[in-house]
N, C-alpha and C positions, 0 to 999 in steps of 0.2 A: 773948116770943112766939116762936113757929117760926119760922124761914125760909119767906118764900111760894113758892107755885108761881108763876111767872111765863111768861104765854104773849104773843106777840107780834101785832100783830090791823095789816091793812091795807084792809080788807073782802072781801076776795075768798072764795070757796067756800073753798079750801084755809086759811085762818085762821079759818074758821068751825069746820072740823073739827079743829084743833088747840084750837078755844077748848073745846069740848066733851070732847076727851083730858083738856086742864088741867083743868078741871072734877071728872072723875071723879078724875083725879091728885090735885087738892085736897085731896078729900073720904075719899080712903081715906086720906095723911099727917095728917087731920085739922088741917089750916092752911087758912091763905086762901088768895085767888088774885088776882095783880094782875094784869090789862090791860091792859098796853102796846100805846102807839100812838107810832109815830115820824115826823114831816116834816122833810120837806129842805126847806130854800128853798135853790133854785140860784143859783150865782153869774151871775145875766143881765147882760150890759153893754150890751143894747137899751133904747132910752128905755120907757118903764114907762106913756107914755100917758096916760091920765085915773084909771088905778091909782098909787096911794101905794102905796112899801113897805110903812107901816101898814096899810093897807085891805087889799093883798094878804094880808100874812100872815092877818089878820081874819077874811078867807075861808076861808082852809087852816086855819085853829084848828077856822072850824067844819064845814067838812067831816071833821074828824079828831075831835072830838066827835061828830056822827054814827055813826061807823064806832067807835067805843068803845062809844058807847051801845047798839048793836046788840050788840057781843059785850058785854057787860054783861047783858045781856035774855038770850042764848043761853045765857051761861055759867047764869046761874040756872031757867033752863027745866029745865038737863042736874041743876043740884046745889042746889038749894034750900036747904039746910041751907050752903053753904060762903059764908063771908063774900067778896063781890067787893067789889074796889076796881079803881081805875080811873088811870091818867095817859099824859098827853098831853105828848109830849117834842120840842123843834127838835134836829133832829139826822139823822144819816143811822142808818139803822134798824139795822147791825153795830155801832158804836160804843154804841148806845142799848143794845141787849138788853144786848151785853159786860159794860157797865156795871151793868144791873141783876142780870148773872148773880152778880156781885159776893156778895150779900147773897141769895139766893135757894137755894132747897132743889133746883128745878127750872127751867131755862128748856123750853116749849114752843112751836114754831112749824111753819106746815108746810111742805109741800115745793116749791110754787110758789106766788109772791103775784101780785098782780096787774101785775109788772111782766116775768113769765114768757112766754115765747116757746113757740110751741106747736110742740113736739119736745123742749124743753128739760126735763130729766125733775126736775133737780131744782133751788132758787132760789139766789142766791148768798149771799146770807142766810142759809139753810140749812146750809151747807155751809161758809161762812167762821166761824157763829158756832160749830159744833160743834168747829172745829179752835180759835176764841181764849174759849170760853166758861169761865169760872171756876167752874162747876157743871156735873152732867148737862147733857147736852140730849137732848132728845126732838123727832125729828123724825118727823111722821104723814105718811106715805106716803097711796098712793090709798084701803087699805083704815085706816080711822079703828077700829070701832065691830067689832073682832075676840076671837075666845077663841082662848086654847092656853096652852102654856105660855110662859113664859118663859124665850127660844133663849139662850142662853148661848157664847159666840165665844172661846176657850182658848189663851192658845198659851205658857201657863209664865212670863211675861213678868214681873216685876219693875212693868214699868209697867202691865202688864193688871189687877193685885190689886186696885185700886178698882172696875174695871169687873166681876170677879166678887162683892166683898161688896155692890154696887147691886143685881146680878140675884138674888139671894138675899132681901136685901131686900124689892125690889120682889116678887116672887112669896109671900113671906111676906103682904104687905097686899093681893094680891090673890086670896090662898087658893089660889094652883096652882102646879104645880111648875116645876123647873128641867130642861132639857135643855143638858145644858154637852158641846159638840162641840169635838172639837180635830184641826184635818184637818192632815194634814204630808206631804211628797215625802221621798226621799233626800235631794234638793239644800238644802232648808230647815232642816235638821237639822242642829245644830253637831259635827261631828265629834271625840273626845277623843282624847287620845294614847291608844298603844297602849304598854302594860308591854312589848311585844317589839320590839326598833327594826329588826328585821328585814321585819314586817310592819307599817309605821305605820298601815296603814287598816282593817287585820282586824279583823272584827266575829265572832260567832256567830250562825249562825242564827238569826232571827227576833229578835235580840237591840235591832234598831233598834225595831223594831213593839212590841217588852216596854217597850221605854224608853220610848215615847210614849203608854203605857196607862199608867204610872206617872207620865211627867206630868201625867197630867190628873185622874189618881187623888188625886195629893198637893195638887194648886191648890185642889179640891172641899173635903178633907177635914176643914179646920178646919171650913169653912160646915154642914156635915152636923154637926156638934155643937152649933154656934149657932144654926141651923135648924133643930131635928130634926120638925117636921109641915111642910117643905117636901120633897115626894117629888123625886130625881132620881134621871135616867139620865143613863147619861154612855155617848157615843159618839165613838168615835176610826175615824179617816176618811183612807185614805189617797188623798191627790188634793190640790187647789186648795184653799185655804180660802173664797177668792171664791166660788168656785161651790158648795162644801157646802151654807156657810150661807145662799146665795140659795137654793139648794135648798129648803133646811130652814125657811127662814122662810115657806114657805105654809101650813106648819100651825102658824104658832105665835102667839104673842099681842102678843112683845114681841121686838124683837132688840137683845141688848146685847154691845156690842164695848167694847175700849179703843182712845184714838184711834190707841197707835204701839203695836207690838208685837214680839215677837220679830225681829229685823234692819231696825226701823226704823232709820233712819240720824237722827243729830244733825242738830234745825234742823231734823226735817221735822214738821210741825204735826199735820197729818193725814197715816197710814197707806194704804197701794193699797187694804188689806182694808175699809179704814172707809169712803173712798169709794167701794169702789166697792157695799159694801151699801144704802149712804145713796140712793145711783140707781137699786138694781134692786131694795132687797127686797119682798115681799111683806106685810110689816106695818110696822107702827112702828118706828122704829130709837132708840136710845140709846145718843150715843157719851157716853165719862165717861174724861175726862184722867186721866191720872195725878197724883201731887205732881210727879214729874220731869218731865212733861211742861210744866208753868205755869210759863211764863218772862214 
């Protein structure tokens, strides 16, 4: 059988909307969808009362049955044809999803549950599982239930190559194209020697701007053979890659980054560019690890 989509549910608004992403994500991979629910029992060293350990957890089983069964009902409203299944896990909800990212095509959860602070833009959850997730993640922003294309985030990287055959992919199953941006500065740009040791830094005219339309030319160009009914543009952007792609993610449907990218440093999990889309974009984000990056 596939790999399932697996989305994460606590009951709050914001996992409703992710249960309904997963949903349609299901149903276009043509897999199921499992529904994850995670509790914590904390470690209390206050006497417990006229509650038993037993009895408490008893309760937390079936309040976390509740909130399954609701996304269970939501998810099949959104995908009636997609098999749901359901489990109910003790555990703190990072280690639980990690775990199920394991074996999973997709994990989906959203961007604040209900243990979210109001200012706080995005959950730790979110944001912890997309740096240790051993699959895509898809994290649904405010706008859930959006069209466009499929933003594509560039930057020539070694470790980015998975996060661009996802987005190709994905826009393949969902019939629209790809917009693959690749924004650079002078300062982000790795410098080569120079054949004259006179001038170690001489460039030629426009010769940096050439080179960064030919990166993003050559990262596309396998996918444009393996794709060929997925349309793209490809946009090179000189600025901030932060702010392009938040830019750019208003009109698009889906935003896919890799999590470290070009001068990420060793040992850092998540990249500045990944969080910092993960808290501002305008749509859905998917961050998608590299092999080098899963340690």
């Amino acid at each position: 059988m596939s790999p399932p989509v697996v989305v994460g549910v606590d009951g709050s608004p914001s996992s409703l909307e992710a249960v309904a992403v997963a949903a349609r994500e299901a149903r276009l991979r043509g897999c199921g969808l499992k529904v994850v629910h995670a509790f914590f029992w904390p470690a209390v060293h206050a006497p417990l009362g006229p509650w038993s350990a037993a009895s408490a957890e008893e309760a937390l089983r079936e309040v976390a049955g509740r909130v399954v069964t609701e996304a269970v009902e939501h998810a099949r409203s959104v995908a009636p044809d997609v098999e749901v299944g359901d489990s109910v896990v003790a555990g703190g909800p990072l280690t639980v999803l990690e775990a199920q990212s394991r074996t999973a095509a997709l994990v989906v959860v959203g961007s604040r549950g209900l243990g979210g602070f109001a200012g706080v833009m995005l959950g730790s959850t979110a944001v912890h599982l997309a740096a240790h997730g051993r699959c895509p993640v898809l994290v649904v922003r405010d706008r859930a239930d959006v069209t466009g294309p499929v933003l594509l985030g560039v930057d020539g990287s070694p470790a980015a190559e998975a996060a661009v055959e996802f987005a190709f992919a994905e826009a393949a199953l969902r019939g629209t194209g790809v917009e693959a941006l690749h924004a650079w500065t002078p300062w982000n740009v790795p410098v080569p020697p120079s054949p004259d040791p006179s001038e170690p830094y001489a460039r030629a005219p426009g010769a940096l701007a050439d080179g960064e339309r030919r990166l993003l030319a050559e990262a596309v160009a396998g996918r444009r053979e393996r794709y060929p009914d997925v349309p793209v543009v490809e946009t090179v952007v000189r600025g901030g890659a932060r702010e392009a792609l938040i830019g750019a993610s208003a009109k698009a449907g889906l935003l896919v980054v890799g999590a470290r990218g070009r001068g990420g440093f060793t040992g850092l999990l998540l990249g500045s560019v990944s969080q910092a889309v993960l808290h501002h974009a305008h749509c859905p984000v998917t961050v998608v690890r590299g092999s080098g990056d899963r340690q």
